[in-house]
Backbone bond lengths (Angstrom), bond angles and torsions (degrees), N, CA, C in turn:
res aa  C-N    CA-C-N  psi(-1)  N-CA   C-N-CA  omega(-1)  CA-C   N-CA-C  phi
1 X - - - 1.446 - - 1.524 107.85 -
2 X 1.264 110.36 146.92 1.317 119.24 166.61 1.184 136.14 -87.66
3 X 1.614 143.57 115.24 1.299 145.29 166.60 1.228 126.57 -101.38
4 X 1.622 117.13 139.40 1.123 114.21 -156.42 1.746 102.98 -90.65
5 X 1.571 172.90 98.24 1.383 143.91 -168.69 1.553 104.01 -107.50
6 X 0.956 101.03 125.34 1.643 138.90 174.48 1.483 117.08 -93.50
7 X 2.021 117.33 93.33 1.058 96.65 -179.18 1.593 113.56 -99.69
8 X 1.306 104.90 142.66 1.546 91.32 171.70 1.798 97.96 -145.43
9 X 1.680 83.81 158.41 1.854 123.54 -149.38 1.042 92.39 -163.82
10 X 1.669 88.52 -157.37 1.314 134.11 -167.36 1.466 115.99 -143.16
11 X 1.735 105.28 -27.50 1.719 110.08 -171.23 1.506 95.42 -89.50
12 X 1.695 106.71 -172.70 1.298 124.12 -151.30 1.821 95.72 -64.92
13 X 1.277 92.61 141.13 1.955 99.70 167.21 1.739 120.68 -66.71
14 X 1.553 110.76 -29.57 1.290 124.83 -175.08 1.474 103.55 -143.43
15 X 1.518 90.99 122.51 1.919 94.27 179.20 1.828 91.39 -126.21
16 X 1.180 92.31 -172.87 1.546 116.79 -168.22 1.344 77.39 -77.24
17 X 1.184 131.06 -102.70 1.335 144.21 172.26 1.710 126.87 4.66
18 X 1.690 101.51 -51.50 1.470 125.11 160.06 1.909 103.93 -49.48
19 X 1.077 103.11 -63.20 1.219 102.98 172.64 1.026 134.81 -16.21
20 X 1.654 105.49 -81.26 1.239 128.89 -167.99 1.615 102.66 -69.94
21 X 1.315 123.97 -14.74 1.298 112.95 -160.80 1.934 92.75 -105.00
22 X 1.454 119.03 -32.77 1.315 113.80 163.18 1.680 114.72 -46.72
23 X 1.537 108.59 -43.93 1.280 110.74 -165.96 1.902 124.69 -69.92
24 X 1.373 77.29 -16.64 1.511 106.18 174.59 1.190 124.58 -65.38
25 X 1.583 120.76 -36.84 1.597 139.53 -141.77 1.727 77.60 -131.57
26 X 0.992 150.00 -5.35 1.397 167.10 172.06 1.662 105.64 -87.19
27 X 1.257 135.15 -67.97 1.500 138.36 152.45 1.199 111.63 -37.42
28 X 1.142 122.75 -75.42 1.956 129.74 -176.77 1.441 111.75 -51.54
29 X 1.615 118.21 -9.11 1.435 109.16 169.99 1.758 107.12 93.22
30 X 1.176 110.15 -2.80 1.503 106.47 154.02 1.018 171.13 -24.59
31 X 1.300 83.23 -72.49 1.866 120.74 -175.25 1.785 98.09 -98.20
32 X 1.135 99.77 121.51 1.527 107.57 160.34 1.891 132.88 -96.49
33 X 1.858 82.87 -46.67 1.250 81.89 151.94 1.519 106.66 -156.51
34 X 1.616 117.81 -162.73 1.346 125.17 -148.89 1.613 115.59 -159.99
35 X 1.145 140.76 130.82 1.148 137.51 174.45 1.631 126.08 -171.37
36 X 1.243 119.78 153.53 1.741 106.89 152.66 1.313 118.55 -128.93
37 X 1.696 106.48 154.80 1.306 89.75 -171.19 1.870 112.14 -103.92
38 X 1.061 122.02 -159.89 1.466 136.92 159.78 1.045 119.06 -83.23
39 X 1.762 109.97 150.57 1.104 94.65 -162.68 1.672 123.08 -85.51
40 X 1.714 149.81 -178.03 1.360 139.29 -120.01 1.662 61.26 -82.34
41 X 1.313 135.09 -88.79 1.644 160.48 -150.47 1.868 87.17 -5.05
42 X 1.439 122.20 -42.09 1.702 125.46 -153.95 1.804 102.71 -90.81
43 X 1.450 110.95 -13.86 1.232 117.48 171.07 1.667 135.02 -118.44
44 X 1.392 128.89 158.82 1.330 123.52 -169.82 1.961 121.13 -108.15
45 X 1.088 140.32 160.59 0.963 104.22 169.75 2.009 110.33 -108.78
46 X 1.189 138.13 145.57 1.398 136.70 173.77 1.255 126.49 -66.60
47 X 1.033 156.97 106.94 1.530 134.72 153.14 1.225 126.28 -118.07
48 X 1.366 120.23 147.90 1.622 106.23 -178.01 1.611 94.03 -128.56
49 X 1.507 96.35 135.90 1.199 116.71 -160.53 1.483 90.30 -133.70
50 X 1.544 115.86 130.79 1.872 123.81 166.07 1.751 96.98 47.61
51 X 0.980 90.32 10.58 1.452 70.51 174.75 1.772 133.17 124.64
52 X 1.550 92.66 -29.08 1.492 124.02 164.84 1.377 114.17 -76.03
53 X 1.278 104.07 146.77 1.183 108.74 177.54 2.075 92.16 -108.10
54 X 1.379 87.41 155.91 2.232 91.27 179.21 1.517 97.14 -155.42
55 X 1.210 108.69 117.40 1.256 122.84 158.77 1.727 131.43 -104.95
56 X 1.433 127.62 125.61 0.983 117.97 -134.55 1.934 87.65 -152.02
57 X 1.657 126.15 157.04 0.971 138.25 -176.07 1.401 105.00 -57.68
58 X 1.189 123.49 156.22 1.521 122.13 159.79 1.772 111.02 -89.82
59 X 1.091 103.95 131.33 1.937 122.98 177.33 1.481 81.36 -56.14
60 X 1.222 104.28 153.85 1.621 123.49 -162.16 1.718 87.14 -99.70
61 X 1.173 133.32 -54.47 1.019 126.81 -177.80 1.917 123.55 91.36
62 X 1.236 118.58 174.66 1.671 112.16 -153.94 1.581 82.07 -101.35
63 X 1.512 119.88 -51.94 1.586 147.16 -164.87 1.303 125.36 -122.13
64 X 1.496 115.73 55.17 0.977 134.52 -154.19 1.731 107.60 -59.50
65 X 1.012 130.05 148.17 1.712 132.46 176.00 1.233 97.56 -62.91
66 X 1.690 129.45 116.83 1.336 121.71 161.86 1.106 127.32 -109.09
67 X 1.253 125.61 -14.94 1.511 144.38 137.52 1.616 143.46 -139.27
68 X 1.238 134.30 -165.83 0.822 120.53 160.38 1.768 115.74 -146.39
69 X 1.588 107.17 -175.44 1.678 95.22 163.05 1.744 96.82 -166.65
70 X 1.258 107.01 164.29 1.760 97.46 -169.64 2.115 77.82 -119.94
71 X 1.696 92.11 152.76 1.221 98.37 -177.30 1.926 90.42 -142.13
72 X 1.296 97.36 141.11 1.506 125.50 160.76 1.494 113.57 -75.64
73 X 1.364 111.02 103.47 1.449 106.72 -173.87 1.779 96.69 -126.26
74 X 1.388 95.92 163.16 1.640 111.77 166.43 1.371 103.19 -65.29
75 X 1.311 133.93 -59.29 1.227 141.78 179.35 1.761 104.61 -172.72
76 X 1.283 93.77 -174.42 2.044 113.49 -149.93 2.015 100.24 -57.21
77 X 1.353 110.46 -47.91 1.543 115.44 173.01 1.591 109.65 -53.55
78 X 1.145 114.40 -22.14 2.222 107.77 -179.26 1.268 94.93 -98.91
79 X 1.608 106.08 -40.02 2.220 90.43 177.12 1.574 114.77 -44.40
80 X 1.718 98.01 -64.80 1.443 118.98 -168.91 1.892 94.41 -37.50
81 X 1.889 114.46 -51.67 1.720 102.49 -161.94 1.749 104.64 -87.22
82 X 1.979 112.67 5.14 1.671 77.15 172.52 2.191 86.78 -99.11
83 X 1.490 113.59 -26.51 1.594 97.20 -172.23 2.131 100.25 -55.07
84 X 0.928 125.23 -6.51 1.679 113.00 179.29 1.280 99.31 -84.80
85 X 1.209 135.41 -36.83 1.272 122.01 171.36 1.573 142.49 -66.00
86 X 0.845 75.43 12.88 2.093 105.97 -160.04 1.711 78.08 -92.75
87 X 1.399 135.33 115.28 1.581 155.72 159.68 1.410 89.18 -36.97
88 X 1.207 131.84 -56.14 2.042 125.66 -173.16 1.288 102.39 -68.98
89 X 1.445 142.91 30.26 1.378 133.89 168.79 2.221 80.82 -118.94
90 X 0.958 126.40 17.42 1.317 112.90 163.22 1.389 108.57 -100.07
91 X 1.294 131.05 -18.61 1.590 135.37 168.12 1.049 134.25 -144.51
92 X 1.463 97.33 12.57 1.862 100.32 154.26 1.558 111.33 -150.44
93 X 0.830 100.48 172.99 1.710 113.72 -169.74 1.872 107.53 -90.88
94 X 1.860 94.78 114.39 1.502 103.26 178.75 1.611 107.88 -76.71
95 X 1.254 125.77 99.33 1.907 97.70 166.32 1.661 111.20 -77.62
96 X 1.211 108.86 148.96 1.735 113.47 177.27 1.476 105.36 -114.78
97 X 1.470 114.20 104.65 1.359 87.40 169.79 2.056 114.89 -123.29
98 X 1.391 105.89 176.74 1.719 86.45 -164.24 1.832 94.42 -93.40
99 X 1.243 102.97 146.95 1.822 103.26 -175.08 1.830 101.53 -89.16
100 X 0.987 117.68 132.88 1.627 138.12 157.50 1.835 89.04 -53.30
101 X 1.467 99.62 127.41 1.270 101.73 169.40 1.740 114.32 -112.66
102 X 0.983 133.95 116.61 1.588 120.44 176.74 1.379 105.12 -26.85
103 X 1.509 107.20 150.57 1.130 131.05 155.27 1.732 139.57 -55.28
């Protein structure tokens, strides 16, 4: 199954450390994919409403999304023990969640 982990903070999106520990979960067949993003200020959010389309700043936020990574798990208890190993679960908060896959 697939989980999506969403870290969000304040500290660095990519550390030395981040690295090595992506690269890790990357060998073992883990990691599918990997990234960080910018911060909310560099992005917008979309909505289409009646018909309109409105594009509008992103709220800066308390815990802003600073990266992410998708992991191949058995299920939600092996996500939860490889996202703790991830060095950014020491100062920011990993959410794990499991992705709906199309049919």
């Amino acid at each position: 199954m697939r989980y999506l982990c969403l870290v969000h903070g304040t500290g660095p999106a990519l550390s030395p450390d981040r690295a090595a520990a992506l690269g890790d979960l990357e060998r073992r067949g883990h990691l599918v994919a990997a990234g960080a993003l910018e911060p909310p200020a560099a992005g917008v959010l979309v909505r289409l409403r009646d018909g309109l389309v409105s594009v509008t700043d992103c709220p800066p936020g308390e815990h802003p999304v600073l990266a992410y990574f998708l992991l191949d798990a058995r299920d939600l208890n092996e996500a939860i023990q490889l996202a703790a190993r991830d060095p950014a679960a020491r100062y920011a908060a990993i959410e794990v969640r499991p992705l709906r896959l199309r049919p």
